[in-house]
MOPAC internal coordinates of N, CA, C and O (Angstrom, degrees):
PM7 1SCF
backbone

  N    0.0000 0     0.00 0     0.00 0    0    0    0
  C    1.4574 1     0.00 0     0.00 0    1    0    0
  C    1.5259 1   111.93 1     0.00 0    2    1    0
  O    1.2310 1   116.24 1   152.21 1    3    2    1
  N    1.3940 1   124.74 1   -27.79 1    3    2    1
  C    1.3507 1   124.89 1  -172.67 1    5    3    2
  C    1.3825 1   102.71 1   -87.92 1    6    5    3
  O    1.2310 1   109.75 1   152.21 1    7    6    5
  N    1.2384 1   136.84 1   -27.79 1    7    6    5
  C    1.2864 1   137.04 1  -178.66 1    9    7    6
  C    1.2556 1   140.68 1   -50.44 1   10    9    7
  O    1.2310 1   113.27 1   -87.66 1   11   10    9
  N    1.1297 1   130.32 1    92.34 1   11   10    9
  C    1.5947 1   145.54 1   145.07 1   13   11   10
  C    1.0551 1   130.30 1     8.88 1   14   13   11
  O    1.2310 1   114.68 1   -59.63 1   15   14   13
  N    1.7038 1   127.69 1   120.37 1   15   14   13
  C    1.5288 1   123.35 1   134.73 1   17   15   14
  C    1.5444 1   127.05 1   -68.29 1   18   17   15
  O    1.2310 1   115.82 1   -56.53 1   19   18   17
  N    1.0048 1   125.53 1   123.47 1   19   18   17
  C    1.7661 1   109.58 1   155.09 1   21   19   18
  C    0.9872 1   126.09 1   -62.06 1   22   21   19
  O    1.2310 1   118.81 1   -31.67 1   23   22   21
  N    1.2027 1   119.87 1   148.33 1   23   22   21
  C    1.5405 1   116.36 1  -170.11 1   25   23   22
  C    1.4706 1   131.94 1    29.22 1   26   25   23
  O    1.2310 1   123.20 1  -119.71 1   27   26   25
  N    1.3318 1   111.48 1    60.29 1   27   26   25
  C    1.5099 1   110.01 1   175.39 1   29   27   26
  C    1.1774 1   143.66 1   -20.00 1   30   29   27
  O    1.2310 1   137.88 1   114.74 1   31   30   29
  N    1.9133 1    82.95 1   -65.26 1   31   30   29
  C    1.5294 1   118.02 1   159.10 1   33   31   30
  C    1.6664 1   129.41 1    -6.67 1   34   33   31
  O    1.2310 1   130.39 1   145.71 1   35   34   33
  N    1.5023 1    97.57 1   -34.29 1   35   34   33
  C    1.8161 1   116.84 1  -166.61 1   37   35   34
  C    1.4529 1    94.03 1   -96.03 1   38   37   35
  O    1.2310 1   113.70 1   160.92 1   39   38   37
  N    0.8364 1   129.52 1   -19.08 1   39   38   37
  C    1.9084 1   119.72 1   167.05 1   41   39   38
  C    1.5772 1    93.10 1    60.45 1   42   41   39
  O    1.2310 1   117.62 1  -132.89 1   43   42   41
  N    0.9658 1   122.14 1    47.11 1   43   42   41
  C    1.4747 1   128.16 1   174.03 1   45   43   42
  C    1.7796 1    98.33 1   -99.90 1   46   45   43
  O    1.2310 1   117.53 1   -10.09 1   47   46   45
  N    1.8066 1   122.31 1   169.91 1   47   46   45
  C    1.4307 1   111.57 1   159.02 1   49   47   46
  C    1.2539 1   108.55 1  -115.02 1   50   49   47
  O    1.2310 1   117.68 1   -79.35 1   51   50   49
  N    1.7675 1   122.03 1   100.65 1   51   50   49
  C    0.8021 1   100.35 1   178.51 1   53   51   50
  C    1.8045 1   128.91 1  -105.19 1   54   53   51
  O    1.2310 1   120.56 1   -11.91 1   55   54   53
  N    1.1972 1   116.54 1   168.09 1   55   54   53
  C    1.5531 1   126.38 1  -163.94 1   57   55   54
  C    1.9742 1   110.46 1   -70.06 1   58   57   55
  O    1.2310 1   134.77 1   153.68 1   59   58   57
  N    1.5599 1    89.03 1   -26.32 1   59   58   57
  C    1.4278 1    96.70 1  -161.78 1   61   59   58
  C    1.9771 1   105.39 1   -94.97 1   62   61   59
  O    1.2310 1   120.08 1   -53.93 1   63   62   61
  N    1.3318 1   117.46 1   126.07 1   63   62   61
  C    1.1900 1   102.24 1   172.12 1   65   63   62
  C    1.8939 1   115.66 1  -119.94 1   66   65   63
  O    1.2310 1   113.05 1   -12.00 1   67   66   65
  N    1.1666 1   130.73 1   168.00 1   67   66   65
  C    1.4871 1   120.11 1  -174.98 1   69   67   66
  C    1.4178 1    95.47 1  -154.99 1   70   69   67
  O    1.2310 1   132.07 1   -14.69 1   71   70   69
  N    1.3760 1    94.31 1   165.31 1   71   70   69
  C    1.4216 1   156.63 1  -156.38 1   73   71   70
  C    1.3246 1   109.15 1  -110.37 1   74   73   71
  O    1.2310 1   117.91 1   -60.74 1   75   74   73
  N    1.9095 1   121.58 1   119.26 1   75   74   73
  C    0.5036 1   145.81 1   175.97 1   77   75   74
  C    2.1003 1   119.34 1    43.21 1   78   77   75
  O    1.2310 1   126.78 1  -114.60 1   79   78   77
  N    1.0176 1   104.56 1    65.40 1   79   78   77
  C    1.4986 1   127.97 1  -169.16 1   81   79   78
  C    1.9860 1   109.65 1   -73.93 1   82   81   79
  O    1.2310 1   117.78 1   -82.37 1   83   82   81
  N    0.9255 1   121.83 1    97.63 1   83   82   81
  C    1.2000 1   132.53 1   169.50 1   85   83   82
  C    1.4801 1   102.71 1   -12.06 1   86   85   83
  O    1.2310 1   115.47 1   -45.66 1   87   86   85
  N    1.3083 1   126.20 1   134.34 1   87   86   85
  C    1.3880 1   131.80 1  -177.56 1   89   87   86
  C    1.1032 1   106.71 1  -126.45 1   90   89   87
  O    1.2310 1   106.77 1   -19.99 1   91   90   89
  N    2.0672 1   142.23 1   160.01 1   91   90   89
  C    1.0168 1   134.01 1   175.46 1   93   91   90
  C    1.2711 1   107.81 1   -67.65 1   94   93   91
  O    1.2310 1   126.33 1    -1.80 1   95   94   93
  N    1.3234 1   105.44 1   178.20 1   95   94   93
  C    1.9543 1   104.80 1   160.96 1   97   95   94
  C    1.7184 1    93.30 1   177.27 1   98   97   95
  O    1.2310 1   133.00 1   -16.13 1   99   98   97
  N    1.4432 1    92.48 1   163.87 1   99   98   97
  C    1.4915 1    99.19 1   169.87 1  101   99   98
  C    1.7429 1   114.17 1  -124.06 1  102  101   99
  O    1.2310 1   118.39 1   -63.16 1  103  102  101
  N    1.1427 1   120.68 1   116.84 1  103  102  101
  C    1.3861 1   125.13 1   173.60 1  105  103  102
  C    1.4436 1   134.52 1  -107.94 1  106  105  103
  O    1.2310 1   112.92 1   -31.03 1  107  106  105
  N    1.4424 1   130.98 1   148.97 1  107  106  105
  C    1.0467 1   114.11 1  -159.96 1  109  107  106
  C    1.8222 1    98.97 1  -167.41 1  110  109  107
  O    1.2310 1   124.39 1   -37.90 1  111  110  109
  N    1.1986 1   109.19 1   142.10 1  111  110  109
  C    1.7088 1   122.69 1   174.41 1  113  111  110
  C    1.6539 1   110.32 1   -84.27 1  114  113  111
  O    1.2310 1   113.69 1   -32.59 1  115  114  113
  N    1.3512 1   129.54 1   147.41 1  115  114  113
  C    1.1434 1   110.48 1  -169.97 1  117  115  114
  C    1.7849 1   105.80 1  -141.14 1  118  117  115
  O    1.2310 1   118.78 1   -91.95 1  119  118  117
  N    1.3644 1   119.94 1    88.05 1  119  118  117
  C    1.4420 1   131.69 1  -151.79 1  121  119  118
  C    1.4289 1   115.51 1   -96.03 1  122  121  119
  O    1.2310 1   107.30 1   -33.01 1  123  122  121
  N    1.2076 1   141.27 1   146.99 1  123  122  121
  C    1.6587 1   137.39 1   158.37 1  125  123  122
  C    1.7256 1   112.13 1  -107.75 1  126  125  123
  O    1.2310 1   131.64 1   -60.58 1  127  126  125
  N    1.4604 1    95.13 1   119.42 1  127  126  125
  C    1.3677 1    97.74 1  -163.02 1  129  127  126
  C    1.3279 1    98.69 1   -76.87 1  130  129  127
  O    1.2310 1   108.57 1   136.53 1  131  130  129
  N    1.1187 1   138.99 1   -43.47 1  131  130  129
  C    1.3249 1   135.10 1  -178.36 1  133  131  130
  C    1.9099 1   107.71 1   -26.26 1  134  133  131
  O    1.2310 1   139.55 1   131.57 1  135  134  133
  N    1.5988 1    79.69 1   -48.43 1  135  134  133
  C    1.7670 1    74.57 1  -162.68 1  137  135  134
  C    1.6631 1   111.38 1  -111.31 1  138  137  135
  O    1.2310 1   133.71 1  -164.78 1  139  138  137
  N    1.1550 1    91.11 1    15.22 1  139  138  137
  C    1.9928 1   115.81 1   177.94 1  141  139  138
  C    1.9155 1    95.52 1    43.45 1  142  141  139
  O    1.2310 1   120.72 1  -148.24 1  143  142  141
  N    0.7361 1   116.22 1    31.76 1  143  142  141
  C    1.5095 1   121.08 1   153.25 1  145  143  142
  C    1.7626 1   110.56 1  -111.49 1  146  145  143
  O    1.2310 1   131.71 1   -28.92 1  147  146  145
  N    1.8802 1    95.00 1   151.08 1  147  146  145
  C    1.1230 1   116.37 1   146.97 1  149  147  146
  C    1.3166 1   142.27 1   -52.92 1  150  149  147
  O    1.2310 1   121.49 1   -44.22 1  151  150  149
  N    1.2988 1   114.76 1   135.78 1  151  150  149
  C    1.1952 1   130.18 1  -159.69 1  153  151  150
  C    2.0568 1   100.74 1   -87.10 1  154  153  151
  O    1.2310 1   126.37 1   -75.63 1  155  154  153
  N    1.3848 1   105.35 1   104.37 1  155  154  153
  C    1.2425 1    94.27 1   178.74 1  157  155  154
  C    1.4232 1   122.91 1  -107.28 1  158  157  155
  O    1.2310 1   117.54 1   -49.34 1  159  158  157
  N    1.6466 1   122.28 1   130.66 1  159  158  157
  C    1.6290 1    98.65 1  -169.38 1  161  159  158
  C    2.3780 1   107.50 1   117.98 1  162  161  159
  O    1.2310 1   147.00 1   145.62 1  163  162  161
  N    1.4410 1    65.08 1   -34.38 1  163  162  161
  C    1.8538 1    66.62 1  -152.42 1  165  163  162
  C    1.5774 1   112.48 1   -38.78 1  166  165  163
  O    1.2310 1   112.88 1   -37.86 1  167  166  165
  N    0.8394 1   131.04 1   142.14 1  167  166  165
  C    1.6058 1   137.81 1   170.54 1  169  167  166
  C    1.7588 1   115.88 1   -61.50 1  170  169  167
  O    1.2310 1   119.11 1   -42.31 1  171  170  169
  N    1.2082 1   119.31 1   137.69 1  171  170  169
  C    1.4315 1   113.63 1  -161.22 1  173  171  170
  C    1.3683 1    92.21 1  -153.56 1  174  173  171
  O    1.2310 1   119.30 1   -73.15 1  175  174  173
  N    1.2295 1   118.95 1   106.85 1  175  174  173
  C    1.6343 1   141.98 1   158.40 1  177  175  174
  C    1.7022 1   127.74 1   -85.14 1  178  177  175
  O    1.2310 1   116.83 1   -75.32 1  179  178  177
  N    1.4661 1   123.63 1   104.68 1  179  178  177
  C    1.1725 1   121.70 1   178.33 1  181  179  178
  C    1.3920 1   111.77 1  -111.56 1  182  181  179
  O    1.2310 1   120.18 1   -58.38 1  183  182  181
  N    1.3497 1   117.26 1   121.62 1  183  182  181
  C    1.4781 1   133.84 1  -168.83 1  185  183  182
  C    1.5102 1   100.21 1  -101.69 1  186  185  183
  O    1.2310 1   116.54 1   -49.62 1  187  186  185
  N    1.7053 1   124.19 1   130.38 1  187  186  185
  C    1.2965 1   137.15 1   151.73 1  189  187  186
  C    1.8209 1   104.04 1   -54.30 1  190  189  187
  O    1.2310 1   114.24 1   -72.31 1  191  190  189
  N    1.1465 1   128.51 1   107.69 1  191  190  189
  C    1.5632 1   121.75 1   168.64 1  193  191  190
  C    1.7668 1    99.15 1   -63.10 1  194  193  191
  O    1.2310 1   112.16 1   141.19 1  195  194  193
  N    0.7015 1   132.40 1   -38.81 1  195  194  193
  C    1.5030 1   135.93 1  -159.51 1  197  195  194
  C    1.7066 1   115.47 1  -100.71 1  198  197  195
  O    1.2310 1   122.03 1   172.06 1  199  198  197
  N    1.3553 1   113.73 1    -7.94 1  199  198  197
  C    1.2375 1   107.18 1  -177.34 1  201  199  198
  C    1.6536 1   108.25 1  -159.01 1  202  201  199
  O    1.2310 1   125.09 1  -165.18 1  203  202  201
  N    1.4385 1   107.83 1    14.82 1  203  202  201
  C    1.3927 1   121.40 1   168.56 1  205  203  202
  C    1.5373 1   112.27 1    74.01 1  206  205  203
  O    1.2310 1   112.77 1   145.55 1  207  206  205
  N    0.9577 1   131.25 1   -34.45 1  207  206  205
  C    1.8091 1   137.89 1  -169.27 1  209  207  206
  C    1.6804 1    86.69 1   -51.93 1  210  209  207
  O    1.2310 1   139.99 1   -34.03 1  211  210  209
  N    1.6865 1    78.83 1   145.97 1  211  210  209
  C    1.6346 1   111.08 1   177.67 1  213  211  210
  C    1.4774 1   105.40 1  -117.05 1  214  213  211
  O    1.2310 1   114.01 1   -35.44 1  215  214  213
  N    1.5357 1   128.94 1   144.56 1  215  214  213
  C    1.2223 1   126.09 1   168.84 1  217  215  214
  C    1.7257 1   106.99 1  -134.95 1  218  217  215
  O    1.2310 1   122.64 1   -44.11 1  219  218  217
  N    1.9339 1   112.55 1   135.89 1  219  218  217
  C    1.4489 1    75.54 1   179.42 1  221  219  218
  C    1.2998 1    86.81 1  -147.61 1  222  221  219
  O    1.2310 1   124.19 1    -4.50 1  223  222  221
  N    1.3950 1   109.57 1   175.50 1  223  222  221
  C    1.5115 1   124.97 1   178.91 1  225  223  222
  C    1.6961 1   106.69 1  -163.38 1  226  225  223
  O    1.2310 1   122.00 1    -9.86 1  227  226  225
  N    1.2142 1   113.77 1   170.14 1  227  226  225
  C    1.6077 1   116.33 1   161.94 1  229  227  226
  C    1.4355 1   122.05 1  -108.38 1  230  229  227
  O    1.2310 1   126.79 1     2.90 1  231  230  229
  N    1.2257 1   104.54 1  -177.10 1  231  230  229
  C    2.0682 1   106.23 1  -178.51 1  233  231  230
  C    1.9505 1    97.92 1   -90.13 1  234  233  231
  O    1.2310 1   143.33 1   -40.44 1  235  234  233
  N    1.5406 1    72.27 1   139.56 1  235  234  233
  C    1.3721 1    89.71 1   178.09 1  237  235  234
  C    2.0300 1   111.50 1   -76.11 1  238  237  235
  O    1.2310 1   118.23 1    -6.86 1  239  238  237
  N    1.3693 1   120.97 1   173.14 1  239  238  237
  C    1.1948 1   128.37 1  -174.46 1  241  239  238
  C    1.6881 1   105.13 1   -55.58 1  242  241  239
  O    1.2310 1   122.63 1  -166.88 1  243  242  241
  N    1.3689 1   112.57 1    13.12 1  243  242  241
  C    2.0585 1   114.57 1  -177.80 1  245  243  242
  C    1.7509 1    98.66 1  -123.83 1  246  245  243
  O    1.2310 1   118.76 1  -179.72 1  247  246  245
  N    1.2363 1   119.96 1     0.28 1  247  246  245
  C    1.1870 1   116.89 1  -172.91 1  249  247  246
  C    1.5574 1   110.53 1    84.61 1  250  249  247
  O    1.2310 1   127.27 1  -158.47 1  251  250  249
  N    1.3946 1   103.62 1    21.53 1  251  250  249
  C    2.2516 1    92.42 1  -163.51 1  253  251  250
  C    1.6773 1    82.05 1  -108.75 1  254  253  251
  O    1.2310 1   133.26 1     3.49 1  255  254  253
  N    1.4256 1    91.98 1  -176.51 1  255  254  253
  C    1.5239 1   127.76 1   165.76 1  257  255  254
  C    1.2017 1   108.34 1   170.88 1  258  257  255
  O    1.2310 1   124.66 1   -56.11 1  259  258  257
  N    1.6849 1   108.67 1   123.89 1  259  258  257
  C    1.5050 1   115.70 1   147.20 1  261  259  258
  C    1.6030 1   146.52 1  -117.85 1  262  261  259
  O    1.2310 1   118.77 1   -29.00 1  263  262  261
  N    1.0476 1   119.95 1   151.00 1  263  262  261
  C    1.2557 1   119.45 1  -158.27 1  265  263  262
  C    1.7848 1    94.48 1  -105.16 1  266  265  263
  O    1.2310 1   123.28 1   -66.18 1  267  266  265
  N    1.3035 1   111.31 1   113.82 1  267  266  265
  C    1.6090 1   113.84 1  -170.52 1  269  267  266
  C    1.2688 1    97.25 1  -131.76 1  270  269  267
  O    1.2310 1   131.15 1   -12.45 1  271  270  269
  N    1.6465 1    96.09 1   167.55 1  271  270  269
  C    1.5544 1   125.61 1  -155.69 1  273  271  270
  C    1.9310 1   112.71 1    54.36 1  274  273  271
  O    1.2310 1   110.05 1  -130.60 1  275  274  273
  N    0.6139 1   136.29 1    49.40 1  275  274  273
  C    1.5681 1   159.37 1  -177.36 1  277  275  274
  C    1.7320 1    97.27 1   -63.05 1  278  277  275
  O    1.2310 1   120.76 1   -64.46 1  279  278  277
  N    1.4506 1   116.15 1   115.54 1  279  278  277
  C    1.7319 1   104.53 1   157.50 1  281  279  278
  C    1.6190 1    97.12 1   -72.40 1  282  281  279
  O    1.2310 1   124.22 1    -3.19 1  283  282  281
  N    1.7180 1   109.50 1   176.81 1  283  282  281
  C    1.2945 1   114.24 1   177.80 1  285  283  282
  C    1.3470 1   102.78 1   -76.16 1  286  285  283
  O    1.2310 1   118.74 1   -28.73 1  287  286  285
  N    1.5569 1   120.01 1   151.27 1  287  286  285
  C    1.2561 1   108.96 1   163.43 1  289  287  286
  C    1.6511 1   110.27 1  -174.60 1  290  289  287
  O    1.2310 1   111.36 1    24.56 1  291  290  289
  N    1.3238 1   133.87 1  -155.44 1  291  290  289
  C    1.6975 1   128.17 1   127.49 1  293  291  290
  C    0.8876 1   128.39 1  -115.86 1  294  293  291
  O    1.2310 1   128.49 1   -31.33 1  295  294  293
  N    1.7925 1   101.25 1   148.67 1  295  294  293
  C    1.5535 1   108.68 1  -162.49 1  297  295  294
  C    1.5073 1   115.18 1  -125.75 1  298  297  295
  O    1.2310 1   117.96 1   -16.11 1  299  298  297
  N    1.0963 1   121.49 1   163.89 1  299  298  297
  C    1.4907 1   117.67 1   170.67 1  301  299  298
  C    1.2235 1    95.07 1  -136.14 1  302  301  299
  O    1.2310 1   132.48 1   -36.20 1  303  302  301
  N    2.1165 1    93.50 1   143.80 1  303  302  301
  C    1.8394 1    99.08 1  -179.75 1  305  303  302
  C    1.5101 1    84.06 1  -127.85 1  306  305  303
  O    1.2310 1   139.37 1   -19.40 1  307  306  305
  N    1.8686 1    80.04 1   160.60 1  307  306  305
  C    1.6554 1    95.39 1   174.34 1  309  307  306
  C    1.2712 1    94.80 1  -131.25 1  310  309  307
  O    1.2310 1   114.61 1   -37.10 1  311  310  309
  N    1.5346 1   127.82 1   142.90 1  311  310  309
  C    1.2966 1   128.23 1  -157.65 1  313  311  310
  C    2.0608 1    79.77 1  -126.00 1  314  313  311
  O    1.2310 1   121.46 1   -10.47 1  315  314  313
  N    1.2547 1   114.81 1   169.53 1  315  314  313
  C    1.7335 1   111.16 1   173.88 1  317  315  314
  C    1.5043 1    95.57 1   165.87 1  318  317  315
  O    1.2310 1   138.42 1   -55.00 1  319  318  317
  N    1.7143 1    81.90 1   125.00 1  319  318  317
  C    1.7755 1    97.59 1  -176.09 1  321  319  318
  C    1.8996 1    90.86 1  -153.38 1  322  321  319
  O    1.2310 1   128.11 1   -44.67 1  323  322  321
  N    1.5237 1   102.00 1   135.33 1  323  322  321
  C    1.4052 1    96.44 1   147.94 1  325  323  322
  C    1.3237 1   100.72 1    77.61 1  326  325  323
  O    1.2310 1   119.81 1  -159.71 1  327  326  325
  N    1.6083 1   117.97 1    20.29 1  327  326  325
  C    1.8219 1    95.64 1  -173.48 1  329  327  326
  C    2.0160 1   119.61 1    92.33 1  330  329  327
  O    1.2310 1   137.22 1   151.73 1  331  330  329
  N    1.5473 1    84.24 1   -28.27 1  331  330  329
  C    1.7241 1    79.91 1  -172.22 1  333  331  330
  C    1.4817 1    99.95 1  -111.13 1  334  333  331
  O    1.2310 1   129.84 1   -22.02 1  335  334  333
  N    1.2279 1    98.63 1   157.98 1  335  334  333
  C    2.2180 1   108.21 1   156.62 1  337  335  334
  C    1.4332 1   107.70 1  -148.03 1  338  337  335
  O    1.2310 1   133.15 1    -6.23 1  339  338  337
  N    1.3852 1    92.19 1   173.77 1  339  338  337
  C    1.5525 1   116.57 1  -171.94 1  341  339  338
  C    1.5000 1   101.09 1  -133.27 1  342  341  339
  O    1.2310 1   115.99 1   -38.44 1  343  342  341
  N    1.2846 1   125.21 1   141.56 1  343  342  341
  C    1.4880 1   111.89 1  -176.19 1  345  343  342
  C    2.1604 1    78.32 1  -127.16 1  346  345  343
  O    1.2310 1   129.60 1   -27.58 1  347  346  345
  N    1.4080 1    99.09 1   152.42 1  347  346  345
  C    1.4410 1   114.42 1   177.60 1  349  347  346
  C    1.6800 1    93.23 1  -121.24 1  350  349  347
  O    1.2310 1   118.07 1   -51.03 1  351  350  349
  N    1.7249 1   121.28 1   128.97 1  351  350  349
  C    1.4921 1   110.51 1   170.02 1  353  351  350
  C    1.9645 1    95.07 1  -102.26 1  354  353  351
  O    1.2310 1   131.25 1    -5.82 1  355  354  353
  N    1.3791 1    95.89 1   174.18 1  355  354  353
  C    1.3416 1   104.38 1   148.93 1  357  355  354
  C    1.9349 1   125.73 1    61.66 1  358  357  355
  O    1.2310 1   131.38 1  -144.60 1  359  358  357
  N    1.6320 1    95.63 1    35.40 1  359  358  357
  C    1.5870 1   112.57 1  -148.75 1  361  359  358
  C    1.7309 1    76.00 1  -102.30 1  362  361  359
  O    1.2310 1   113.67 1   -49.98 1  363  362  361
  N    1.6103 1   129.58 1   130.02 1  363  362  361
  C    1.1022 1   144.32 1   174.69 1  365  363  362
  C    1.1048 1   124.35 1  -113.69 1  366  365  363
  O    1.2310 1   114.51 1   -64.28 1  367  366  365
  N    0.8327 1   128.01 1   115.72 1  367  366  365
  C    1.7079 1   139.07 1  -148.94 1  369  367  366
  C    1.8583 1   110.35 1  -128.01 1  370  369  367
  O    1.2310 1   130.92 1  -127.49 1  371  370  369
  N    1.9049 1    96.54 1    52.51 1  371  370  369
  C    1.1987 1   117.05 1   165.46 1  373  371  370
  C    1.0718 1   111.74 1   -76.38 1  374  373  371
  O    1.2310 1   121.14 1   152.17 1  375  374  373
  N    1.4959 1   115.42 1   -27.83 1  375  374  373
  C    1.6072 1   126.19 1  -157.22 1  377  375  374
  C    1.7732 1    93.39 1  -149.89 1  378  377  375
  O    1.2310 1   126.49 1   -24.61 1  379  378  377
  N    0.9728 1   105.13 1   155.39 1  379  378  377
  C    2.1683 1   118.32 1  -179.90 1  381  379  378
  C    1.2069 1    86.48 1   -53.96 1  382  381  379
  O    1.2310 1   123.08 1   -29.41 1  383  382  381
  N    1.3025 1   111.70 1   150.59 1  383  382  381
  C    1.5121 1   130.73 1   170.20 1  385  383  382
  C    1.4215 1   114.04 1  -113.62 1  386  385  383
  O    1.2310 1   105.32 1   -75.16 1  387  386  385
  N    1.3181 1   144.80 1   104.84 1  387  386  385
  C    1.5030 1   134.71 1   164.62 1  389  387  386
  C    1.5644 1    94.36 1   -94.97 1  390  389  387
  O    1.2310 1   117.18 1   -61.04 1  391  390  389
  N    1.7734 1   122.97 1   118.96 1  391  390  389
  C    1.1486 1   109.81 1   155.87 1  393  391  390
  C    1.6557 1   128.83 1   -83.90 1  394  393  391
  O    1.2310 1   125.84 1  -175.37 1  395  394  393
  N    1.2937 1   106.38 1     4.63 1  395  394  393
  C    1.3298 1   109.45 1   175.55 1  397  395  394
  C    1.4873 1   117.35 1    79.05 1  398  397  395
  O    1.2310 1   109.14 1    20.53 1  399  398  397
  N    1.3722 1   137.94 1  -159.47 1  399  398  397
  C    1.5050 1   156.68 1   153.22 1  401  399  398
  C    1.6416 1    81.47 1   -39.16 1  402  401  399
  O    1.2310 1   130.19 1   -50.99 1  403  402  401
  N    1.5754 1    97.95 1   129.01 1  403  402  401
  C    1.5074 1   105.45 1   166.35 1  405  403  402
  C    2.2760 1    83.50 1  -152.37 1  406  405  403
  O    1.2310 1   126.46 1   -74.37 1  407  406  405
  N    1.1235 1   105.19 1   105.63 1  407  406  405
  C    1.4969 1   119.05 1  -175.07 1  409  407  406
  C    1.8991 1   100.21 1   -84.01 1  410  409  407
  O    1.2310 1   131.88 1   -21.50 1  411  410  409
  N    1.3345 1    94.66 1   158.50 1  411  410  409
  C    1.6732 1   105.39 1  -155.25 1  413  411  410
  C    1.5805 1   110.74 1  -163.46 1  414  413  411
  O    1.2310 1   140.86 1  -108.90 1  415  414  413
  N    1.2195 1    77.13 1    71.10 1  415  414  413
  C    2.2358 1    95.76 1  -173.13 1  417  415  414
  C    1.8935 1   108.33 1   -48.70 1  418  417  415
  O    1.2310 1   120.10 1   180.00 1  419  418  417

């Protein structure tokens, strides 16, 4: 029941189905340079630009969070901890996204 086509997209029929298939996502560390620690807790909003859906979660005890299984699309995140945010536009999720160190005074 969990099993996969590759590439759908190709409207082909194919014979072969799989297991556990790499999904998009966007990930990211979320740091305060002031105090060169991680941001733990912070609130993290990911907006569909194209179809409105919101997804959210916070950073885990490493400063991370990811947002997985992703359709392709664009997205905008709003990260908010402590009084402050960062909004990211225009994040495309043709391909996995790691945004890396994203600092949050």
């Amino acid at each position: 029941d969990k099993a996969e086509v590759m590439n759908p997209e190709a409207g082909t029929k194919p014979r072969v189905y799989y297991l556990n298939i790499p999904k998009k996502f966007v990930a990211v560390t979320v740091y305060n340079p002031k105090e060169k620690e991680v941001i733990i807790g912070a609130s993290c909003t990911l907006s569909n630009s194209e179809s409105g859906e919101k997804l959210t979660t916070t950073t885990d005890d490493f400063g991370d969070f990811w947002f997985e299984g992703l359709e392709i699309g664009i997205f905008t995140l709003k990260i908010e901890a402590g009084g402050n945010s960062k909004t990211i536009d225009s994040i495309n999720t043709e391909n996995a996204v790691n945004l890396g160190d994203i600092p949050l005074p």
